[in-house]
C-alpha positions as CSV (number, residue, x, y, z in Angstrom):
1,X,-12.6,0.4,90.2
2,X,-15.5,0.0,92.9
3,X,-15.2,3.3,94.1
4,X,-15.6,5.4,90.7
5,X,-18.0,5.6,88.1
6,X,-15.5,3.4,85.8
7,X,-15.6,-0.1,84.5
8,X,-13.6,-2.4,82.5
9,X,-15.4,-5.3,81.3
10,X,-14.9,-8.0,78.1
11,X,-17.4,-10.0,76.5
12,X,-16.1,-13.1,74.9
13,X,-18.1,-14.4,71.6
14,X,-18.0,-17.0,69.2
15,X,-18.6,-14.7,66.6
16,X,-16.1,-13.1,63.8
17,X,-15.4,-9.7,64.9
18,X,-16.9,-8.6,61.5
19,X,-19.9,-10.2,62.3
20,X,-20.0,-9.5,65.8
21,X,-19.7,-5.6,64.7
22,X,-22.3,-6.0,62.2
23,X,-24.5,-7.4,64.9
24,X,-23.7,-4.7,67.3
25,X,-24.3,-1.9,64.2
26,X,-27.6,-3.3,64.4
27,X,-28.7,-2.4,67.5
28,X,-27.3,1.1,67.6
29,X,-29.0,4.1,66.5
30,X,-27.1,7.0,65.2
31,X,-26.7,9.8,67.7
32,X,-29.6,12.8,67.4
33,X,-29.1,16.2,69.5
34,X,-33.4,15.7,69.9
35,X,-35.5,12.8,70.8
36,X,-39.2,12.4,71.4
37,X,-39.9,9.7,74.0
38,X,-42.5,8.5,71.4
39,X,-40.1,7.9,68.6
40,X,-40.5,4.6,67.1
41,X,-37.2,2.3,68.1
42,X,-36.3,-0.9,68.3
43,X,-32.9,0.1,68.8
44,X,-31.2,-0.5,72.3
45,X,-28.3,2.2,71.9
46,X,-27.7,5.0,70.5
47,X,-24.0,6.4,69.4
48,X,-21.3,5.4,66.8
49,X,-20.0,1.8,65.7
50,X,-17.1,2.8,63.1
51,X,-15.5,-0.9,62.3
52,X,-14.3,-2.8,65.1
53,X,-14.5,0.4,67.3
54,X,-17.3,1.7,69.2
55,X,-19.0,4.5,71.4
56,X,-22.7,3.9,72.3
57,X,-24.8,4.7,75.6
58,X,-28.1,3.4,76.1
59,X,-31.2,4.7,74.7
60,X,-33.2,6.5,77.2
61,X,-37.1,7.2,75.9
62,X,-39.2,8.6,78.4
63,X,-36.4,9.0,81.5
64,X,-33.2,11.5,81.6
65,X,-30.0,10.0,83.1
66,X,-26.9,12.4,83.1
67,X,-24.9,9.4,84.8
68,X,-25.8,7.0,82.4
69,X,-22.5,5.1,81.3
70,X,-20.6,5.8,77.9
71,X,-19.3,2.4,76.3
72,X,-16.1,2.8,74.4
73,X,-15.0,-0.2,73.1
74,X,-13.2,-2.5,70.6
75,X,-13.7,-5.4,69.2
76,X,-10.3,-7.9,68.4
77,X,-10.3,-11.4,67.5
78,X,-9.7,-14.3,69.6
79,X,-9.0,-18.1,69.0
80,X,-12.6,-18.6,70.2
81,X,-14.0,-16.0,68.0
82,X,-13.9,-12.4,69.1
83,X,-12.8,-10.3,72.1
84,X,-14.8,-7.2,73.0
85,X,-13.3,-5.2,75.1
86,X,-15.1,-2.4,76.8
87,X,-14.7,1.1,79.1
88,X,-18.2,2.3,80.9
89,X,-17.7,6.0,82.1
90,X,-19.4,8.9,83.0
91,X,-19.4,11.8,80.4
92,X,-16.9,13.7,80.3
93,X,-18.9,16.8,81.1
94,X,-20.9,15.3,83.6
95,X,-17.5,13.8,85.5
96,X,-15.8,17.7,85.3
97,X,-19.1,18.8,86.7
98,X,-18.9,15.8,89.1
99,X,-14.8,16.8,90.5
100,X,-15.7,20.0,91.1
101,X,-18.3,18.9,93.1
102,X,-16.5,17.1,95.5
103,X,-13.3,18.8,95.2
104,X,-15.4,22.2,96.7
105,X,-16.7,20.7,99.8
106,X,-13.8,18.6,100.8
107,X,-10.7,21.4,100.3
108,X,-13.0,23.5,102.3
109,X,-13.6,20.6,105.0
110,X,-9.8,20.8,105.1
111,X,-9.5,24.1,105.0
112,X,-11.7,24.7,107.7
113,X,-9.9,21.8,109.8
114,X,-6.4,23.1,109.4
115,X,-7.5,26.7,110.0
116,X,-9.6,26.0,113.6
117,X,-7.0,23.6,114.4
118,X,-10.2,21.1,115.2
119,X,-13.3,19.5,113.6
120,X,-16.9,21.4,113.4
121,X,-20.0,20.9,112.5
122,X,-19.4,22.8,109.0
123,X,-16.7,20.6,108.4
124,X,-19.0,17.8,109.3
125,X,-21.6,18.8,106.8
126,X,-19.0,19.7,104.1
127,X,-18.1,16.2,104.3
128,X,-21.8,14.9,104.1
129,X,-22.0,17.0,101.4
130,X,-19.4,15.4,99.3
131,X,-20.5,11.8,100.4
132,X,-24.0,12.6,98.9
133,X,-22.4,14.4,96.0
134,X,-20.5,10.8,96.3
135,X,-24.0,8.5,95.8
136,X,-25.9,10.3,93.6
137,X,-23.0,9.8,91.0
138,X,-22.0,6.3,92.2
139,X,-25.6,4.5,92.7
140,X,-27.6,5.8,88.8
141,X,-24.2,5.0,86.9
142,X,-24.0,1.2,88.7
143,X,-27.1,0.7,87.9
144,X,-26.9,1.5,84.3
145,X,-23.8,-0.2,84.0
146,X,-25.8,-3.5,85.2
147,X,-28.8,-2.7,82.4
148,X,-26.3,-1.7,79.7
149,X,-24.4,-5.1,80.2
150,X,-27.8,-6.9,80.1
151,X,-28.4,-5.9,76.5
152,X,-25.2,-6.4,75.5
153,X,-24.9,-9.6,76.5
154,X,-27.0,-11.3,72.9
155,X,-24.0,-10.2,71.5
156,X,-22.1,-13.1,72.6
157,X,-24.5,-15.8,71.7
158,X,-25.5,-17.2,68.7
159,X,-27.9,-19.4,69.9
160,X,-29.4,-20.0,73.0
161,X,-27.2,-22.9,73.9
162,X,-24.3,-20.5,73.6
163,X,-23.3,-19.6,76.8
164,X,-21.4,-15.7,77.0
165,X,-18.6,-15.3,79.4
166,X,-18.7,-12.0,81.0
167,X,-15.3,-11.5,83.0
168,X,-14.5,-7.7,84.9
């Protein structure tokens, strides 16, 4: 969907999904309540890889993200190899937090339309007020969509001939 923080992507490999999860296990750091930018990782995401299923996010050292995306996903085998399919959302916290935000601003844009009978300014800035609402969700979780997708993308190669097919 190009107009919410939601993705559907699948990454195509010619790895055994066994493999392929063993690779991705590698790369994913168990999930801590605490981190100190200066902790020592080589590690490009943190969260859970439990067999073929999966929910990481990327790991953040010295920068705070609350629209960062989560990556649920699955890995299923293919003729080719392996199939991983994968969601990037918001957190569910974070996309409440986000609902009410624009849910506010626009029932009262409403509101105030159907009870003057006629646009304002309020209504006006009600609306601006959702729309920025709007970006500031939208823009940080695109763009960490594009870096998570960059570091996943090893995953599909074994070597550097190997070309990935990333399809949305």
């Amino acid at each position: 969907m190009w107009f919410a923080p939601y993705e559907k992507v699948t990454l195509e490999s010619p790895l055994q999904p066994d493999e392929l999860a063993d690779r991705l296990s590698s790369m994913v750091e168990p999930p801590r309540m605490f981190r100190w930018p200066w902790d020592p990782s080589e590690r490009s995401f943190e969260g859970r890889v439990e067999g073929r299923r999966f929910r990481i996010w990327r790991l953040l050292k010295f920068e705070r993200n609350s629209f960062q995306p989560v990556l649920v996903g699955e890995i299923a085998p293919s003729h080719r190899g392996s199939t991983v399919r994968v969601v990037l959302r918001l957190h569910r916290v974070v996309a409440g937090f986000m609902v009410l935000w624009l849910a506010f601003p626009l029932s009262t844009a409403i509101w105030t339309q159907v009870e003057r009978g006629r646009g304002g300014l309020d209504a006006l800035f009600l609306l601006a007020f959702a729309a920025f609402g709007y970006l500031i969700c939208t823009v940080p979780f695109r763009l960490e969509v594009r870096r998570a997708l960059r570091l996943l993308a090893p995953l599909a190669t074994v070597a550097p001939s190997a070309a990935a097919r990333l399809t949305r």
